[in-house]
LOPASE-492494 format. One record per residue (C-alpha): residue number from 0; residue in one letter; x, y, z. Coordinates in steps of 0.05 Angstrom, whole numbers, plus 32768, in hexadecimal, padded with zeros to 4 digits. Example, Ala and Ser with C-alpha at 12.3 -4.5 7.8 and 13.67 -1.06 7.14 Angstrom:
<pts>
   pos   code     px     py     pz
     0      a   80F6   7FA6   809C
     1      s   8111   7FEB   808F
</pts>
This chain:
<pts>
   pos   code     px     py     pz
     0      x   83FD   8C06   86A8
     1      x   83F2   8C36   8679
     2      x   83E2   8C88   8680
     3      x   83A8   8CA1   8667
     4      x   83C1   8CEC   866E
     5      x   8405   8D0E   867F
     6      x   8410   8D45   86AB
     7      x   8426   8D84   869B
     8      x   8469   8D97   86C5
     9      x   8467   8DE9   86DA
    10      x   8499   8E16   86B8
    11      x   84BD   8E55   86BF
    12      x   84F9   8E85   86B5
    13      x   8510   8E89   8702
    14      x   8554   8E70   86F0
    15      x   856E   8E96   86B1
    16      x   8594   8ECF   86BD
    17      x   85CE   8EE5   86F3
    18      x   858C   8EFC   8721
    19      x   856D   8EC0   8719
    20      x   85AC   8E97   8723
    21      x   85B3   8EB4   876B
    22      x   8570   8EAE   8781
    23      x   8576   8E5D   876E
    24      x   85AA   8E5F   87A0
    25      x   8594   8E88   87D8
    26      x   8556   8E53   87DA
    27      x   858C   8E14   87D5
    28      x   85B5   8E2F   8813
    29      x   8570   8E3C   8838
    30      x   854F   8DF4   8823
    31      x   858C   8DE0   8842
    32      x   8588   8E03   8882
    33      x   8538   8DE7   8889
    34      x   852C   8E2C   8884
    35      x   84E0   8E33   885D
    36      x   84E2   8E51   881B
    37      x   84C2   8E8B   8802
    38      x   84A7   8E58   87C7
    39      x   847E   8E2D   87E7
    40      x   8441   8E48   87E0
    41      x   8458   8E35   8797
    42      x   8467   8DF2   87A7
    43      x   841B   8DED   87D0
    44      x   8409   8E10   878C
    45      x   841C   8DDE   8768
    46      x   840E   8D97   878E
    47      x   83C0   8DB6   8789
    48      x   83C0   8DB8   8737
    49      x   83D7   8D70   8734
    50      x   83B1   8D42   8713
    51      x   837D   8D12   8736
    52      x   8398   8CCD   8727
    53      x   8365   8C92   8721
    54      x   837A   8C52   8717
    55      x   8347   8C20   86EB
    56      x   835D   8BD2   86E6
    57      x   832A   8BAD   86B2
    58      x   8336   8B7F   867D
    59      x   8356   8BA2   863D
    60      x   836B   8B60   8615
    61      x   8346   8B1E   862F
    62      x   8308   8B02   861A
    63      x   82E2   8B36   8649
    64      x   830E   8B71   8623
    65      x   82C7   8B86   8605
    66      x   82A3   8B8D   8656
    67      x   82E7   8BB4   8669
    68      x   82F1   8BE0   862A
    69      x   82A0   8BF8   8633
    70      x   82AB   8C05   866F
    71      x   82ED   8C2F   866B
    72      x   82D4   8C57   862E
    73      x   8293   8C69   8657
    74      x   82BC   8C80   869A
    75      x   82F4   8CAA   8661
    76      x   82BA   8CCB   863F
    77      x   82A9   8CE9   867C
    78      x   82E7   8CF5   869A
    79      x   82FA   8D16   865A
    80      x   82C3   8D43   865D
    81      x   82D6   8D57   869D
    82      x   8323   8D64   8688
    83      x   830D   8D92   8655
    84      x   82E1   8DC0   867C
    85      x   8312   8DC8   86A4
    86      x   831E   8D8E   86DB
    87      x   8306   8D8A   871F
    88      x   831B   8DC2   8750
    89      x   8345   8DD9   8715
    90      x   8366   8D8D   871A
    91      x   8369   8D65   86D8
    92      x   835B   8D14   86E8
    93      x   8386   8CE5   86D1
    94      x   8377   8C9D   86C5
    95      x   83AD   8C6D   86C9
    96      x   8394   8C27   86AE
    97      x   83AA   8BDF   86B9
    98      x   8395   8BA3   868A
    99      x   8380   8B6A   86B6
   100      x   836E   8B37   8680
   101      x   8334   8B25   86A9
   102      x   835F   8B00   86DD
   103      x   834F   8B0A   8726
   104      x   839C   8B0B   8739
   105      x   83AC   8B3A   870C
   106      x   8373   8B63   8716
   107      x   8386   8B5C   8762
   108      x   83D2   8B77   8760
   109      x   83BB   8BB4   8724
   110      x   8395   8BC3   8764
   111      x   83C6   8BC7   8796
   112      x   83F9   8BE4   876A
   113      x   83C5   8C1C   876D
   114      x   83BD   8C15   87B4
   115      x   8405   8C25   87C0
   116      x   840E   8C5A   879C
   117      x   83F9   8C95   87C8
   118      x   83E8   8CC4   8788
   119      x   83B4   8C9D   8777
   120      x   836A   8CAF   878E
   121      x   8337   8C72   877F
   122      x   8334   8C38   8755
   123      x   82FB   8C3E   8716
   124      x   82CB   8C09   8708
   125      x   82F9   8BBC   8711
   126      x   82D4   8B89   86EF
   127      x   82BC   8B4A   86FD
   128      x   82A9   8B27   8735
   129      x   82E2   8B06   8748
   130      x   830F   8B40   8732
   131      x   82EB   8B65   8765
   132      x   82E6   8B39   879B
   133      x   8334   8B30   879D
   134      x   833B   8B7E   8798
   135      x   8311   8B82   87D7
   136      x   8335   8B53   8800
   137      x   8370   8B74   87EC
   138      x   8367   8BB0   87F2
   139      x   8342   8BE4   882B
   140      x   836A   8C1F   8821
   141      x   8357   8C3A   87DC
   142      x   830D   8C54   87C5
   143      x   82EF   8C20   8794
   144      x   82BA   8C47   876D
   145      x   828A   8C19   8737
   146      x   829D   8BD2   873E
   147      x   8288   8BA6   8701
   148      x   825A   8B77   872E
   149      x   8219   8B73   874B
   150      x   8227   8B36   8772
   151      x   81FC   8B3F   87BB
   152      x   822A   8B1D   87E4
   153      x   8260   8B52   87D6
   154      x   8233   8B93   87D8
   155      x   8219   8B88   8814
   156      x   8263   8B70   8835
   157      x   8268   8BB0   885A
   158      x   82B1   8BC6   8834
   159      x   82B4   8C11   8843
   160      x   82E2   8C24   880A
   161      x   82AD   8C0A   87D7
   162      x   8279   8C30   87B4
   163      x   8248   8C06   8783
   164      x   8235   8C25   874E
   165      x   8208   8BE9   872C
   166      x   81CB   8BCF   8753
   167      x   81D9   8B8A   876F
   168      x   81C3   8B4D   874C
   169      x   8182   8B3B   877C
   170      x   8165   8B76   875F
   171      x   8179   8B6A   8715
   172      x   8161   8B2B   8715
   173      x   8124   8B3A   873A
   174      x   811A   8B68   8701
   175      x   8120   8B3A   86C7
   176      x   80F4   8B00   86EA
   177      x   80B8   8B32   8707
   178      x   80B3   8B45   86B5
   179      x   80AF   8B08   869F
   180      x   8084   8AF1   86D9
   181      x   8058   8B31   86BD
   182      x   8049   8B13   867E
   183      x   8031   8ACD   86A9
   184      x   8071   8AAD   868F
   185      x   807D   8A79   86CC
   186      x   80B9   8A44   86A5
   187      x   80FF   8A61   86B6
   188      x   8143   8A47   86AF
   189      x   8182   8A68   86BA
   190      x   81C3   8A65   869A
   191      x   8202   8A7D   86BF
   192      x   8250   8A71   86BE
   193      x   8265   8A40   86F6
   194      x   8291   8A77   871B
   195      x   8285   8AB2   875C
   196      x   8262   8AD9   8720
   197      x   8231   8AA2   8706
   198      x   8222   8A83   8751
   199      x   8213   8AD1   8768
   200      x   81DE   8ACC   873A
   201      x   81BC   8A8B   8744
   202      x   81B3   8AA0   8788
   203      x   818C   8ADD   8778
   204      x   816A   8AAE   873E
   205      x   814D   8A7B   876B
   206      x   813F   8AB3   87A5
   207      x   8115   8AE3   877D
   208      x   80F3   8A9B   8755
   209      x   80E4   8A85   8793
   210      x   80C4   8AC4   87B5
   211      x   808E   8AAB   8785
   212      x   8089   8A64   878E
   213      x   80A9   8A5A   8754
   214      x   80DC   8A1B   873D
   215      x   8108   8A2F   870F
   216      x   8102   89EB   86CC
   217      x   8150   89EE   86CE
   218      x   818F   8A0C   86D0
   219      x   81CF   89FF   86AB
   220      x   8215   8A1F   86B5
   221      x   8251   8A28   868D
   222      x   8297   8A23   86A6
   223      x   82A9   8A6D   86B0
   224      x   8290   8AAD   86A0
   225      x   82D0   8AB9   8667
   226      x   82C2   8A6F   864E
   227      x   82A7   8A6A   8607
   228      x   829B   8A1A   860D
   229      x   824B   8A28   8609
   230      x   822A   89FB   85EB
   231      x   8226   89BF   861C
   232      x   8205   89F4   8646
   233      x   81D0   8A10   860A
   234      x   81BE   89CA   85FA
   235      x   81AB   89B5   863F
   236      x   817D   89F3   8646
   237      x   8158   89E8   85FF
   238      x   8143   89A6   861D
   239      x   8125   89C6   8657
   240      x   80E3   89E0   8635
   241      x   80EE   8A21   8650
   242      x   80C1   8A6A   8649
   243      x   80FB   8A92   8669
   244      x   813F   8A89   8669
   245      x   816D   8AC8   868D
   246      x   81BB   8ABB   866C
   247      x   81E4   8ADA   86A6
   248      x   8223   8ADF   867F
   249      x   824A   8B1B   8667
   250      x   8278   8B10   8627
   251      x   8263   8AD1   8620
   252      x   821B   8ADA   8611
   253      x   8212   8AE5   85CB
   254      x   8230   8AA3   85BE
   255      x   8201   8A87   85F8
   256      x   81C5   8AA3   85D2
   257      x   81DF   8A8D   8593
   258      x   81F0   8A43   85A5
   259      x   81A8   8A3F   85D0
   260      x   8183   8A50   858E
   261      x   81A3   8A1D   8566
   262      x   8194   89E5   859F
   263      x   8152   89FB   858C
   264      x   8142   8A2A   85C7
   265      x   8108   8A4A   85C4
   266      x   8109   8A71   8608
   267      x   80FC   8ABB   8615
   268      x   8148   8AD1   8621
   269      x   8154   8B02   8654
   270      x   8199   8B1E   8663
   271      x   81BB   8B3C   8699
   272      x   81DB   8B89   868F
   273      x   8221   8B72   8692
   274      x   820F   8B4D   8653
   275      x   81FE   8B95   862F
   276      x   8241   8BA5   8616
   277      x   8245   8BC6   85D4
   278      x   825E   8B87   85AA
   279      x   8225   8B5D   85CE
   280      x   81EE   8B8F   85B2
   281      x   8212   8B93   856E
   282      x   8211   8B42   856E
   283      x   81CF   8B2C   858A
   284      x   81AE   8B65   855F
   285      x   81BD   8B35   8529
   286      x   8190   8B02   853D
   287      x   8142   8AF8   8532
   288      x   8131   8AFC   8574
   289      x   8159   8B27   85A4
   290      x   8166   8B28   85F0
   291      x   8145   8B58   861D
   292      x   8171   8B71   8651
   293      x   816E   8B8A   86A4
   294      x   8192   8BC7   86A7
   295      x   81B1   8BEA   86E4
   296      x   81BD   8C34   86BC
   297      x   8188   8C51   868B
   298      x   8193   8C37   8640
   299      x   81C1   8C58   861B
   300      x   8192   8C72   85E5
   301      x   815D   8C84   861C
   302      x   815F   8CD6   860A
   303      x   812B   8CE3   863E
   304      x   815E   8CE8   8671
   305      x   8198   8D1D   8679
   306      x   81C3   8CF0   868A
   307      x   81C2   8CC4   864E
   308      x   81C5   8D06   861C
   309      x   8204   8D1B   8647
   310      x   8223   8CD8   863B
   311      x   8212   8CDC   85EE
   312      x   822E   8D18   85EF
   313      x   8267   8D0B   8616
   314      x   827F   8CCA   85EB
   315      x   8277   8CE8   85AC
   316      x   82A6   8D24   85BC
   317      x   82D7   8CE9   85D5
   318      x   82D0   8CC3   8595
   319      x   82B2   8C8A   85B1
   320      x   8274   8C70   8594
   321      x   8267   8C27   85B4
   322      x   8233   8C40   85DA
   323      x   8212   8C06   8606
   324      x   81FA   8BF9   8644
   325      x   8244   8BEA   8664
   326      x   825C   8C2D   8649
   327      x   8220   8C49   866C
   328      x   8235   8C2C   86A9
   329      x   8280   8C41   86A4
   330      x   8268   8C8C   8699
   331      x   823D   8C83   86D6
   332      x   826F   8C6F   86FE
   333      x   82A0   8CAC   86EB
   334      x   826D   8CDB   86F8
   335      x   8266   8CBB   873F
   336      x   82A6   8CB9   874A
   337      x   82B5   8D07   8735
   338      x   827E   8D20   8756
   339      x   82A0   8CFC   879B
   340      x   82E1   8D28   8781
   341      x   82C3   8D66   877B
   342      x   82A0   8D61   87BA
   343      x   82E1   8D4B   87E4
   344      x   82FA   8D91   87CF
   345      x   833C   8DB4   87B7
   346      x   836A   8D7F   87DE
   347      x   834C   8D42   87CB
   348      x   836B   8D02   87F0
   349      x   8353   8CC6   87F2
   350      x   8326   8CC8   8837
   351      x   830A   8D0C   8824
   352      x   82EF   8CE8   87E1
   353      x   82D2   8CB2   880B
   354      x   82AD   8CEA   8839
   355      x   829E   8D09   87F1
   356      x   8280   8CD1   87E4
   357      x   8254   8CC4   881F
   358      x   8239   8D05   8815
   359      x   8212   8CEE   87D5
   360      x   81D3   8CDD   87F6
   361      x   819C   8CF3   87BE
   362      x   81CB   8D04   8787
   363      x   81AA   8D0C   874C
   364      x   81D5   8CEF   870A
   365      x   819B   8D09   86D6
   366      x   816B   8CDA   86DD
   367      x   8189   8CA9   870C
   368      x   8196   8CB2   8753
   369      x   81D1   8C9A   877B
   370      x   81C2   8C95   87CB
   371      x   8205   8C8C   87F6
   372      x   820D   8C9B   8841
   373      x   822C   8C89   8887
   374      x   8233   8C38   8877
   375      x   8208   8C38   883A
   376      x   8235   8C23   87F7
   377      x   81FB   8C0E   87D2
   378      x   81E6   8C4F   87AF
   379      x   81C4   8C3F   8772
   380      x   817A   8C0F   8777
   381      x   8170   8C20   8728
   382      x   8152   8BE6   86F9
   383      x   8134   8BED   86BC
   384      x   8126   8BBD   8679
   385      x   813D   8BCE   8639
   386      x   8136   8BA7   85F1
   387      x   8161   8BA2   85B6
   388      x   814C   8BC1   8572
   389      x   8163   8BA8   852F
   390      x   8195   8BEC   852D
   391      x   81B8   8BC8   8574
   392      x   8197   8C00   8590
   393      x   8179   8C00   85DB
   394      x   8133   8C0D   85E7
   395      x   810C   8C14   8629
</pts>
């Protein structure tokens, strides 16, 4: 783990001098005794200033690093922003950060080293499906704020420490196949990684196809959502004689797109918003034809909104400038998860964020809305579609 931010340790002069010298040990020989000490209101002082620790475990080094690293810059650009006008409650945060490499295991124990440590307030945006499934099972006693899935099954498992962030994938999807279903498009195939992540979403593909008496002309998988091996999968689907295919892959996509073309794919390719990182744009932006995307925060370059000139704003004075939709959704997720700090007051603990939380039931993000409550976790119902200029900019 690494620390994105010391703390600053209070000083003072109590101790120099012969004066000094003797108060020191009038207040040993009473701390002995059990007797209280005049300084505590110091000490109470003090433990209020500390910083509020949050720990994030994403993938920092493994073939997802790209997801993770989005997503991290968008939650620091925030968080920084925050630290420099002066904290929460006059409280810096801190964010203390584990590199998963996209493993579940790992991303499970990050978690629970997190868990155990009593300093520490929430847990930022995990990503992955499977990443986030194990951190659930594991564990109940730490605020999860933003995970990096909209898989159904898991939103809607009743886990009271969670807070999601990103809509679930029945509504993505639903978005994706009611536009193409618009334009009287009625061919779709599907291609997805053959793991939690992938099967989430073939559910929600064959629900919402089927809503309108629709088949799906095929579906082909590949064999995880970190694997690269591609092309069996691309070459399958460019013999199906699809109008629409949706790619729900993240890192992987690009090379998804890429390989389908060359099979001689000549689909409509629709991608999901965890396939919207920064070097996805910059890569399919390349191409003749480029993927339109679902997404589950406004575009990045949409300036209608506040929200989206605040995050501008907020990762250029950070330095950061891969803005993209998962950057979008890591800022998101910060602000949510402040906004729970600032309203669990001065003394923030871990169950007063939780009632923060709770108590976001129309909270208005700048041009999104994020509805929590007594057993709701599902805040956000936001879906939009965005395309891909020849800059690799967004457009709605």
């Amino acid at each position: 783990m690494t620390q994105m931010s010391g703390r600053a340790e209070p000083t003072g002069t109590e101790g120099s001098g012969s004066e000094g010298g003797a108060r020191l040990k009038r207040r040993a020989v009473l701390a002995a005794t059990g007797v209280a000490l005049c300084g505590v209101p110091w000490i109470v002082a003090r433990s209020q200033t500390q910083p509020l620790r949050i720990g994030a475990t994403f993938d920092n080094s493994g073939v997802e690093k790209g997801i993770g690293q989005s997503l991290n810059q968008g939650a620091m650009a925030y968080f920084n922003a925050v630290n420099k006008a002066g904290g929460i409650h006059g409280r810096q945060i801190e964010v203390v950060t584990a590199d998963d490499q996209f493993n579940p295991e790992k991303a499970r124990d990050n978690a629970l080293k997190f868990a155990s440590d009593a300093s520490v307030l929430a847990l930022v945006h995990p990503q992955g499906t499977r990443q986030t499934a194990e951190i659930m099972k594991a564990v109940k006693n730490l605020p999860i704020i933003g995970p990096n899935t909209g898989t159904t099954a898991l939103h809607k498992s009743g886990a009271s420490n969670v807070f999601w962030v990103r809509t679930n994938y029945d509504l993505e999807v639903e978005r994706l196949v009611r536009l193409a279903d618009s334009l009287g498009l009625k061919r779709f195939a599907l291609a997805y990684p053959n793991d939690p992540f992938g099967q989430a979403v073939l559910t929600s593909f064959r629900a919402s196809l089927a809503s309108r008496g629709i088949e799906a002309v095929g579906v082909a998988s590949t064999p995880s959502t970190a694997s690269l091996e591609v092309e069996a999968a691309a070459k399958q689907l460019a013999g199906m004689q699809a109008q629409v295919l949706i790619m729900s892959l993240a890192g992987t996509m690009p090379a998804l797109h890429k390989a389908y073309r060359a099979a001689g794919g000549s689909a409509i390719c629709l991608g999901l918003s965890v396939g919207g990182s920064a070097a996805n744009i910059a890569q399919v932006a390349k191409s003749a034809d480029k993927p339109i995307f679902s997404v589950i925060v406004p575009s990045p370059s949409a300036q209608k909104f506040e929200l989206v000139r605040a995050y501008q704003r907020d990762m250029l004075a950070s330095g950061f400038d891969g803005k993209s939709l998962v950057s979008m959704e890591g800022y998101v997720d910060a602000r949510v998860l402040a906004e729970g700090l600032r309203r669990a007051g001065p003394k923030a603990d871990r169950d007063s964020l939780i009632a923060g939380l709770e108590s976001m039931t129309d909270f208005d993000l700048g041009g999104m809305r994020m509805r929590y409550g007594k057993g709701n976790r599902e805040g956000n119902t936001y879906t939009d579609i965005v395309s891909v200029d020849e800059e690799g900019r967004l457009k709605s």
